[in-house]
C-alpha positions as CSV (number, residue, x, y, z in Angstrom):
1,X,4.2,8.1,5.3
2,X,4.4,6.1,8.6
3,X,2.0,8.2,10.1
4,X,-0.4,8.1,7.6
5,X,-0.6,4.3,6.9
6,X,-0.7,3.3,10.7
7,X,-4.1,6.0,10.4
8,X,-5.0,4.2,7.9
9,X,-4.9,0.8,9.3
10,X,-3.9,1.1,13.1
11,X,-3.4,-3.0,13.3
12,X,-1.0,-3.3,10.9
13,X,2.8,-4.3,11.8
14,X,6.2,-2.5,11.2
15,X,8.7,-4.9,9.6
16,X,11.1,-4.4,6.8
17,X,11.5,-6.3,3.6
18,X,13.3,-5.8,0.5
19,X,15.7,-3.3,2.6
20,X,12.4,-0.9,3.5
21,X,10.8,0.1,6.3
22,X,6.9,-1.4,5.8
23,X,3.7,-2.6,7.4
24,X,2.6,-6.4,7.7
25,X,-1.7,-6.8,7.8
26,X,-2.7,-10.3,8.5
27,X,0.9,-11.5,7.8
28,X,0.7,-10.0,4.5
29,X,3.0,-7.1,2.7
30,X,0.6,-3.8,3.3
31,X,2.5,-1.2,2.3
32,X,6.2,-0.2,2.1
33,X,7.7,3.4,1.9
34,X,11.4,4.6,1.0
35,X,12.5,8.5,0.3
36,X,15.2,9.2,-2.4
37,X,17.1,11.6,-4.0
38,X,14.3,13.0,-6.0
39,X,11.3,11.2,-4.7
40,X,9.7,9.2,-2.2
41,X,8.1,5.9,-2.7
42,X,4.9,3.9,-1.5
43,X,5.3,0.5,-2.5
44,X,2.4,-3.0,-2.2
45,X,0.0,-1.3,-4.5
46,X,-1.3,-3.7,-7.0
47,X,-2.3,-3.2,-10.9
48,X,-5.9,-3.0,-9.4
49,X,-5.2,-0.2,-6.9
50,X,-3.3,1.8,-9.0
51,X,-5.5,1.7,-11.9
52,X,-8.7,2.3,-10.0
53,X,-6.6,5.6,-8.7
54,X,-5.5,6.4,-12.6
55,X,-6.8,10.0,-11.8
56,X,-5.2,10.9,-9.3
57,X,-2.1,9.5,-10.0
58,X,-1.7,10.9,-12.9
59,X,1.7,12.6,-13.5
60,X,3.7,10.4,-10.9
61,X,5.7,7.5,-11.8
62,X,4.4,4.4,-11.8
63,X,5.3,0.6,-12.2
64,X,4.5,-3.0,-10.6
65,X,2.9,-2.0,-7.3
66,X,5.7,0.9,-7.6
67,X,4.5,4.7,-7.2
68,X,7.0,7.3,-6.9
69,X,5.6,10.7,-5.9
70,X,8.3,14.0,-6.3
71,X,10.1,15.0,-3.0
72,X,9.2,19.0,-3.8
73,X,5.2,18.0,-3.2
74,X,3.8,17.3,0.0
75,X,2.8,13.7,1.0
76,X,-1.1,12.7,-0.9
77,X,-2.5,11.9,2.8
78,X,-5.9,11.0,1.6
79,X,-4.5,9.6,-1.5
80,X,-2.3,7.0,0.8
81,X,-4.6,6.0,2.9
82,X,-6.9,5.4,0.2
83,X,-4.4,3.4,-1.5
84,X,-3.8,1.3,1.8
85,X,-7.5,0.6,2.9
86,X,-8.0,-0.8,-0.6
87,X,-4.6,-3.0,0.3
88,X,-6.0,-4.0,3.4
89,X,-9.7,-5.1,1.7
90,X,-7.6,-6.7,-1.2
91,X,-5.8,-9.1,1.6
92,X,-8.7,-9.0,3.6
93,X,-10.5,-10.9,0.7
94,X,-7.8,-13.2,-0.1
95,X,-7.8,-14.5,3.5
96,X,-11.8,-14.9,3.5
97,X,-12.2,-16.2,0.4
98,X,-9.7,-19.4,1.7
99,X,-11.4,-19.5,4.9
100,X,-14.3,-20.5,2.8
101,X,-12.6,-22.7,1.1
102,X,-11.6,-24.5,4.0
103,X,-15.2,-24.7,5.1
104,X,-16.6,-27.0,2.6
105,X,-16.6,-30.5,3.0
């Protein structure tokens, strides 16, 4: 998972919140990742992400931002970094849309 989100956004920063290892963009949560006893779990995906990746998330486990993929399949790669680039252009948005804001007089 580390690998694949640092591919996915090479800028971003390790911290850890919430007691799990995850990456900062723009000072804001990008992703975070744990591994458990019968799955391992990508965490900062919002309603919007998941449901525009409905299809292909179909079968897993998921709740608020919360996906939960089973330990016996191998990592979604291209599925992740999807997941993260839309993260990134969700808080890339955020941050332009109030730097506009600031603009006006």
């Amino acid at each position: 998972m580390r690998a694949t989100i640092l591919a996915a956004v090479p800028e971003a920063v390790e911290f850890f919140g919430y007691g799990l290892p995850g990456y900062k963009y723009r000072g804001k949560p990008l992703a975070y990742y744990s591994a458990w006893k019968n799955h391992y779990g990508y965490y900062a995906a919002s309603g919007t992400i998941i449901a525009a990746n409905a299809e292909a998330l179909k079968g897993q486990t998921t709740s608020k931002g919360t996906i939960q993929f089973p330990l016996e399949k191998p990592v979604p790669v291209a599925l992740i970094k999807k997941m993260v680039k839309a993260r990134r252009a969700e808080i890339d948005s955020v941050k332009n849309a109030k730097a506009t804001k600031k603009k006006k007089p």
